[in-house]
C-alpha positions, 0 to 999 in steps of 0.5 A, a space after each residue: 473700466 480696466 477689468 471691462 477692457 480685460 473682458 474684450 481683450 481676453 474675448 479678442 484672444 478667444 477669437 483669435 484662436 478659434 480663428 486659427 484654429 479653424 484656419 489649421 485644423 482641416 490641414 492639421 487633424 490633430 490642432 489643439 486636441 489637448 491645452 495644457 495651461 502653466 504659469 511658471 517655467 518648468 512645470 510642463 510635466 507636472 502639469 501633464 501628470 495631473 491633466 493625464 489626457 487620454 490623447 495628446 498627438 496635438 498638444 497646445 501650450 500656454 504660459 512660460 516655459 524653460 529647456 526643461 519644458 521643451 525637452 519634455 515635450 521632445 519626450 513625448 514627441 519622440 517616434 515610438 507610436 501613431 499616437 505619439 505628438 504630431 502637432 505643437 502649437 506653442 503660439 501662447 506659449 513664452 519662449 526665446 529659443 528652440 534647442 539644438 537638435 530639439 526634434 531632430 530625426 523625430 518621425 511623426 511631428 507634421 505641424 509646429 506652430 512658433 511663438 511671436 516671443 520667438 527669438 532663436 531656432 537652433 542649429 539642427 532643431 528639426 533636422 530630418 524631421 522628415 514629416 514636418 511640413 508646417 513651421 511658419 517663422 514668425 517676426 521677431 525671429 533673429 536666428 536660425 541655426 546650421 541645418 535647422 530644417 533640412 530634410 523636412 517637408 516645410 512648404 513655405 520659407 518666408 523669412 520675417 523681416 526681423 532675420 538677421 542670422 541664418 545658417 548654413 544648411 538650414 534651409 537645404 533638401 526641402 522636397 515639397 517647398 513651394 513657397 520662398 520670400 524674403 522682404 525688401 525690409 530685410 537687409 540681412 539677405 536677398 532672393 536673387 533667381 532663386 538663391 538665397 545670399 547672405 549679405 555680410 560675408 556674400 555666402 550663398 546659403 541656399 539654391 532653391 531652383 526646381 527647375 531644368 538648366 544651368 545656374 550662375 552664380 551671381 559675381 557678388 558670392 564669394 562663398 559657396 555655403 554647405 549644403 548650398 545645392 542640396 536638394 536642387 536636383 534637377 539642375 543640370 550646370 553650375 558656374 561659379 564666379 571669378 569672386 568665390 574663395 570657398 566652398 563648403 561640404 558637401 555643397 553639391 549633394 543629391 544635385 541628381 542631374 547636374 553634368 558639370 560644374 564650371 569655374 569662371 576665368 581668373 578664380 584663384 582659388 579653384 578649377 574645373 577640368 571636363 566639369 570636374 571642381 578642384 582646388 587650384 592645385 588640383 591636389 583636393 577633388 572637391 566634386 564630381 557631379 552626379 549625372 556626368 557622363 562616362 563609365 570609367 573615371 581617373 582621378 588624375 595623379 595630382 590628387 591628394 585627398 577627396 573632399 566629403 561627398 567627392 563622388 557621392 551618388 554619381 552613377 547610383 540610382 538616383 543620378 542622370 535624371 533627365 534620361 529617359 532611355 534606358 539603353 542611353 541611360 547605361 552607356 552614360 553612366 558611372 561603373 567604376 572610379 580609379 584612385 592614384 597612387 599618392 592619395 592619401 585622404 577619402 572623406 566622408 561619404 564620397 562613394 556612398 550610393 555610387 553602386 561603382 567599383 572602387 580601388 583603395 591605394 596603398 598610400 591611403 592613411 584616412 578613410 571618413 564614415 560611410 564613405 563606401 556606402 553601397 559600391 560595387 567592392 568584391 574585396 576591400 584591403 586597407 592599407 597600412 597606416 589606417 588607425 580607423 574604420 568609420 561608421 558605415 564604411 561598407 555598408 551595403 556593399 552587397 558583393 564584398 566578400 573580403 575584408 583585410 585590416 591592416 596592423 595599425 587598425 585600432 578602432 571599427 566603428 558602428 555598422 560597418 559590414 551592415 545589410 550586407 548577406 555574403 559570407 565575408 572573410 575578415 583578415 585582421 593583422 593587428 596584434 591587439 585587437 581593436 576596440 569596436 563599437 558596440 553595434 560595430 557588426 549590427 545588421 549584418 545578415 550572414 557569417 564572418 571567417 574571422 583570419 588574425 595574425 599568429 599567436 593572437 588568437 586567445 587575445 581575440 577570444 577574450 577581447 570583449 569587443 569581439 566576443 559580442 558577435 558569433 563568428 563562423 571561427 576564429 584561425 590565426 594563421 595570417 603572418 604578423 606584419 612589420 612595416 615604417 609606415 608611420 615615418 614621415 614621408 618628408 623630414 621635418 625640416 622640409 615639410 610643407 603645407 598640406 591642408 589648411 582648416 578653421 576651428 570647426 575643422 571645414 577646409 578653406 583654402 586660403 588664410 582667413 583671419 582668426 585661427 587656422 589650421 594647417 595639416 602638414 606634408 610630415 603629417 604633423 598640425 599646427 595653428 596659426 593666427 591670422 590676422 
């Protein structure tokens, strides 16, 4: 009897999966084109090895697996060829958890299909896996990391009852969805108009309107999450309520429409000046949005440091969408963005894709990556003090032609001039030269004068760091630079708060119980516990 109902059930099985299959696979060309079956964990590879299947960009697994099974089929995912993996169906498989970053950036994975055992996505799983458009979350399901799906194609968000963590970000820049559920037997979170809200901190983890027009923030929300308006690009306002204490980075981007971000009456914690999003204080511009109106911008004099992504895309090609005439579109846009004296901090990636014109102060200690991605800068000076240039801080800066580094330079990270085809003159007054990253001049398509301070010329001829790329010459002819620059600005004794983060390093702006951060006006940190 026992082995009579085994029959069925394996038929039922069988069934099941022809039924699936033929659910799938006119969407989904490649559905099951090769099954590998294992009974123990960590056998995947092997078991490929000795099924060497002639194709395999469909691949369904059955039976256990481990990490080591998974990284090997992120192996044979990983974008080299057409006919590398396109579809996984791991529904037979037995697995509690997709690693962090399993697929991420992965070009050719379209289908996933998850396991009922599935209890954990982790955080960046299958971030920017730009093709992926099937990954249906199945019940059971209790996590989902930070970013676990952000930037691919996935049509449908329907979370499972059994949900009870989702991260920031995971859900953000999602271009072809269509489809967004939560049950009413979910407590954990709720879909109003749109937003998805996280119940146990109140944090709005995800704006998903397509449409036109404003959107107010429920009272509820206390917490604005990264990424949170990420990919919601064609809403014009954004009101935040007297509640929200924080806001995460860059929580605005690729918002391509958006003309201002306002600030109800009463929010301790931030302001909004002619639609422009502060702090209190107006010492850290948090946003200004995309498609506000006006050639020039002045960052008022009170301001301090710019938040990640501050200006990102704003007046770029991308930015006011709703106009249509052209004539209009120019007289509204962005061309040029003027920075005070006294600013200090500019995050990361807060111009990229401006196409505006930049100036850097002289007070400016701390440049983030890629942060002049495509701008309008013909001349680009760093000031004293600055220790790093980041990844990507003027790539595609298609005019530039000057470059000048200060003494305190001491490291030039990946791709910083990349795509740009101007013959570029490269002034270097550090007295050693500075360790650069291996692919620090990649990508760069013309010739660099290479100018350094005198006396130190057979230091950089023999530097390894700057031997790697053929410089049109090397002249040491620039006077070596002698400055205090590294003086606290403000005795020790007199020092204040200026900057306050949590251990993951994200701004807040208020105390918040655990430990804090707190970045002072001498430049020196220290933590505190809050309790």
């Amino acid at each position: 009897m026992r082995k009579f109902i085994l029959q069925l059930f394996c038929i039922a099985c069988t069934l099941n999966v022809m039924a699936q299959k033929g659910k799938d696979s006119d969407k989904d060309p490649y559905f099951n084109q090769t099954t590998l079956q294992v009974t123990k964990a960590g056998t995947l590879e092997q078991a490929f090895a000795e099924a060497n299947p002639d194709k395999h960009q469909g691949l369904r697994v059955i039976g256990p697996l481990n990490d080591a099974d998974m990284r090997f089929i992120a192996k044979l995912a990983q974008p080299s060829l057409l006919d590398d993996l396109h579809s996984i169906n791991l529904q037979e498989a037995q697995v509690e958890r997709i690693p962090a970053h399993w697929l991420q950036g992965f070009t050719y994975v379209t289908h996933v299909y998850f396991p009922t055992t599935l209890k954990e996505v982790g955080a960046y799983a299958f971030a920017y896996t730009n093709s992926l458009c099937k990954a249906d979350l199945p019940e059971g399901l209790k996590s989902i990391g930070q970013c676990a799906f952000v930037g691919t194609n996935i049509r449908r968000v329907n979370l499972p009852a059994s949900v009870e963590k989702i991260g920031e970000g995971a859900f953000a820049h999602l271009k072809s969805l269509t489809e967004v559920s939560v049950p009413a037997t979910n407590n954990n979170f709720d879909l109003v108009d749109s937003l998805l809200i996280r119940n146990a901190d109140n944090t709005l983890l995800q704006c998903f309107k397509k449409g036109t027009g404003e959107v107010q923030v429920p009272e509820v929300v206390q917490r604005v999450g990264s990424l949170a308006f990420g990919g919601a690009k064609y809403i014009s306002a954004i009101t935040l309520p007297k509640a929200v204490t924080f806001v995460g980075e860059d929580a605005f981007a690729s918002t391509y429409a958006l003309e201002s971000i306002n600030v109800a009456e009463g929010n301790a914690q931030f302001v909004s000046t002619n639609g422009v999003l502060f702090d209190k204080g107006a010492t850290l511009l948090i946003c200004y949005p995309t498609s506000k109106r006006g050639n020039k911008y002045t960052v008022p004099a009170t301001v301090k440091e710019l938040a990640t992504g501050a200006f990102q895309e704003c007046g770029g090609g991308n930015a006011y969408k709703l106009i249509n005439d052209k004539a209009e579109k120019k007289k509204a846009r962005l061309n040029e963005v003027v920075l005070p004296e006294g600013l200090t901090k500019i995050g990361k990636w807060a111009f990229t894709f401006t196409g505006c014109q930049v100036n850097i102060p002289s007070t400016v200690r701390e440049i983030g990556d890629s942060c002049f991605y495509f701008c309008k800068i013909e001349e680009a000076t760093i000031p004293e003090g600055v220790q790093r240039i980041g990844d990507g801080m003027f790539a595609a800066c298609y005019r530039l032609a000057t470059i000048t580094l200060p003494s305190t330079i001491t490291y030039i990270g990946e791709k910083f001039v990349a795509y740009n085809s101007l013959e570029t003159t490269l002034n270097v007054y550090a007295l050693n030269p500075p360790a650069c990253h291996q692919d620090a001049f990649a990508d760069f398509s013309s010739s660099i004068n290479l100018h350094v301070v005198k006396g130190q010329k057979k230091a950089y001829e023999k530097s390894k760091d700057w031997t790697s790329f053929i410089f049109n010459g090397v002249e040491d002819d620039l006077k070596a630079v002698v400055t205090g620059i590294n003086a606290p600005a403000v005795p020790a004794a007199d020092a204040v708060e200026a900057a306050r983060y949590d251990l993951q390093g994200v701004r807040i702006y208020a105390p918040q119980r655990g430990v804090n951060i707190i970045r002072m006006s001498d430049g020196t940190t220290k933590k505190v516990l809050v309790k």
